[in-house]
N, C-alpha and C positions, 0 to 999 in steps of 0.2 A: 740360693737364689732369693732375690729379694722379695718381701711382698706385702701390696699397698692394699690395703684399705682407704674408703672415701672421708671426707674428712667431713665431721659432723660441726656444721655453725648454725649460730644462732644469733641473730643481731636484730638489736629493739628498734622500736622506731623512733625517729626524731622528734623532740618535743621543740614548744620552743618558751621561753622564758621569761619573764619581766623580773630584773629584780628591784626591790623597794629600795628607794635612797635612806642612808641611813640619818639624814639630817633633813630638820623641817627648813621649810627656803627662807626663812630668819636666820636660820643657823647661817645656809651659803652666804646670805648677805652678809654676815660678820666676817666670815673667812674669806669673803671678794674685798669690804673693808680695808682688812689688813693688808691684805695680798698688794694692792693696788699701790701703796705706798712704794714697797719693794721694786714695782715694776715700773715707777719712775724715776728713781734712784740712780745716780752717776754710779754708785759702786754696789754691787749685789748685799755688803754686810752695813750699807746704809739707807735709811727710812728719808722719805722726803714728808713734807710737812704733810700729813693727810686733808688739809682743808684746801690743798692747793688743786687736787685732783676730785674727780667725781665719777659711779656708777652709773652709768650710760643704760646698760640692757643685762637680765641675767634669763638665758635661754635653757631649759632642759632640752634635753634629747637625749637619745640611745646609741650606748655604740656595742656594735653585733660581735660576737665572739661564738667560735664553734668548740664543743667542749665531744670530746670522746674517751669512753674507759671502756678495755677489754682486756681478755686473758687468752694466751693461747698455751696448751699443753697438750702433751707425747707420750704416751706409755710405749714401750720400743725393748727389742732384744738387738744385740750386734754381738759379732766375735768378739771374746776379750782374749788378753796374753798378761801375763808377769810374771816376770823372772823376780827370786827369792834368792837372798845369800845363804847356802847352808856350809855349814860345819864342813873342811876339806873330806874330815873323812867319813862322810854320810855315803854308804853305795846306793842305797834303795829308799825313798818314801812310801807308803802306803796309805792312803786316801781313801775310804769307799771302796774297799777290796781292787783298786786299781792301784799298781806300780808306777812312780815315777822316779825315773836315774837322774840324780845332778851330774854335771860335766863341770868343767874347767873353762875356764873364758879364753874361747881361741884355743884350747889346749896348753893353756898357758899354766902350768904346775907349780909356776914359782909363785903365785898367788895363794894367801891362807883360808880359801875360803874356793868353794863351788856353785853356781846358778844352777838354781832348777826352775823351769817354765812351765807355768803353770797355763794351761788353755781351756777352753768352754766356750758357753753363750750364755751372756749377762743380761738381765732385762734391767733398762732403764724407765727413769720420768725425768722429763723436764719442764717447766713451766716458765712464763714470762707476761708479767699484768704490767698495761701502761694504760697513763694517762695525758691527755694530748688535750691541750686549749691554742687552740687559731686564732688568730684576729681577720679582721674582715680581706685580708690581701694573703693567707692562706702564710702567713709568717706565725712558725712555733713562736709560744709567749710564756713565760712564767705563772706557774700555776697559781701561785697568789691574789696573780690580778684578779681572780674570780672564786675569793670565800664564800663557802655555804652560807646563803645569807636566805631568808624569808622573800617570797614573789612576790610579784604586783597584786595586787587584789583585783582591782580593772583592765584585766591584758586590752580590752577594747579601747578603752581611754588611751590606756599608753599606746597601743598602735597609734591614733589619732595623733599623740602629741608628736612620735618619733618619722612622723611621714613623709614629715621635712627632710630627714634623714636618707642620704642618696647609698640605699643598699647593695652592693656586689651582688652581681645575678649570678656572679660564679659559685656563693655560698648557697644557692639553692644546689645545685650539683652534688651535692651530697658524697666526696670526694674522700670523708675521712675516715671512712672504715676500709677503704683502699691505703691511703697512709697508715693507718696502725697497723694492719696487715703487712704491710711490707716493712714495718720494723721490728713486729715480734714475733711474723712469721718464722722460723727454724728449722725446718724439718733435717735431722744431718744426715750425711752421705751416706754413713758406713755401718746402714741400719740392716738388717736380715730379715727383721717382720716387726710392721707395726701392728701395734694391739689395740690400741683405740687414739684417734688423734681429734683434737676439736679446735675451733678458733669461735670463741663466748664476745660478741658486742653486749655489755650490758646499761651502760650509756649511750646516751649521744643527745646533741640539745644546743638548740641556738640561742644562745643566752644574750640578752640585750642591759648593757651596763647603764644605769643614770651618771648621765651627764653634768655637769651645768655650762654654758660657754658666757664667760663678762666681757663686754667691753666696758672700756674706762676712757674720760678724758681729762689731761691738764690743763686746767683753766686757762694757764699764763700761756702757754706753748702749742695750746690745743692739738698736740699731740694725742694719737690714741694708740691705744693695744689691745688684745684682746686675748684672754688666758682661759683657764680651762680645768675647772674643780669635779676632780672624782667624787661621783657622790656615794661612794660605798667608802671610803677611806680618809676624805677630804682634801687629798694630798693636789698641789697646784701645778700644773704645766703652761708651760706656753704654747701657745696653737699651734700644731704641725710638727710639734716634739713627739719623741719616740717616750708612750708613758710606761717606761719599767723601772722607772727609780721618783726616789722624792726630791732628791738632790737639785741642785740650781740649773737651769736650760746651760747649754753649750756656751751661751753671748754672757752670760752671767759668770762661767766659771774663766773665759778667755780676761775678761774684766779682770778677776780677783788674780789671774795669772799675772795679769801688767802691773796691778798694784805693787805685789809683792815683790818682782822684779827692779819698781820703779823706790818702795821701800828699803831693799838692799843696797841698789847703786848710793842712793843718799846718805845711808849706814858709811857705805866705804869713803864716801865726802868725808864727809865730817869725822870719823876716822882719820884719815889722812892731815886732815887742816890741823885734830890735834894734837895729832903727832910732831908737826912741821913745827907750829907754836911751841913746844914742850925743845924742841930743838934752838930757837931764837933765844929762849930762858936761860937755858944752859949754857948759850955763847957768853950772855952777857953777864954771868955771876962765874966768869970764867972757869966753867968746868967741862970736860971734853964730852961730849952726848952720847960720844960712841964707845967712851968707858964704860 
């Protein structure tokens, strides 16, 4: 018969986080600089003249991310079985003054060898730690986006400067010690008694990442855009991109897609024409081209 014991948790409370950018805003300003070039560029691996465009506005703010780390483990007994090949002509085992007979598989004699089945109650452990980073729409994110970095020193300032910042009231709901829970929770079926089980929160923290958001304008086109510099990493996005990589926005890489497409077809021109050419030569120094 089975039998449960209550499960011992223990989960911290939420903190919540400012972290420091790792660059002074002279820095952003060089990396908006550069940046801005590239994002008026006909092709993503070409630079437009930087004196043709100009840095409009460079805005900090925070963007919120929910970080949790927990463990959960089982100490646990269940029936175990295994069958052993022994020796055809074993009759007897003896174990702990207890007898056991191997047999033939199925009765099967024409086999060089015998099973014996070995049975008990085995006590197990099992364990399982994760770590779980949110973004503000409750979307799993790669844990890198948010390295051990140093706080804010003034979490009041940064509130003040992040308030512009339209926060998900859903991230007050405190929702993800119920998500880690139900992905390392395990208890298994085919247990006879548990001996101590726990589920440990020992993170949890709303961490607010620095921002920076530029707009830029083209003098001649006055065209504008407006991009988007991590300030823990420096790495550049375009606003409303998904930021899990450094690589070019989606319009950037469809770009360098047509380029290359548009550099092949020309390849096979020219190709072709001088082939055709190398054909006209050979009529006319009478030699056959298809020798």
């Amino acid at each position: 018969m089975s039998k449960l014991i209550s499960v011992q948790e223990k989960v911290v409370e939420r903190k919540v986080i400012f972290f420091k950018s790792a660059f002074e805003i002279k820095t952003i300003r060089k990396i908006a600089e550069k940046a801005k070039s590239q994002m008026f560029s006909k092709y993503f691996f070409l630079k437009s003249n930087p004196e043709e465009s100009e840095i409009n506005t460079i805005d900090k703010y925070f963007e919120p991310y929910i970080v949790v780390d927990g463990v959960y483990s089982i100490d646990f007994s269940k029936e175990w079985s295994h069958s052993i090949k022994v020796d055809e002509e074993m009759q007897i085992l003896k174990i702990s003054n207890k007898n056991f007979e191997p047999n033939f598989l199925d009765n099967r004699i024409d086999l060089p060898y015998k099973l014996l089945e070995l049975e008990g109650t085995g006590r197990f452990y099992h364990e399982e730690r994760k770590r779980i980073v949110f973004d503000e729409k409750w979307n799993e994110v790669r844990l890198d986006l948010l390295p051990y970095l140093p706080f804010e020193e003034d979490v009041q300032e940064s509130l003040n400067e992040s308030i512009n910042h339209q926060l998900n009231e859903d991230l007050n709901a405190a929702k993800e010690v119920k998500i880690l829970k139900n992905q390392i929770f395990n208890r298994p079926t085919d247990f006879s008694i548990i001996h101590k089980e726990r589920f440990n929160v020992s993170e949890r923290a709303l961490v607010f990442k620095p921002m920076y958001r530029v707009t830029a304008t083209h003098n001649k086109t006055q065209k504008k855009v407006t991009f988007v510099i991590d300030g823990v990493n420096g790495k550049i996005f375009s606003e409303n991109k998904e930021k899990t990589s450094g690589v070019p926005t989606e319009g950037f890489k469809k770009i360098g897609l047509n380029i290359v497409s548009s550099i092949k077809n020309q390849t096979q021109k020219v190709y072709s024409l001088i082939k055709k050419s190398g054909k006209r030569l050979s009529s006319k120094n009478g030699n056959d081209p298809s020798k």
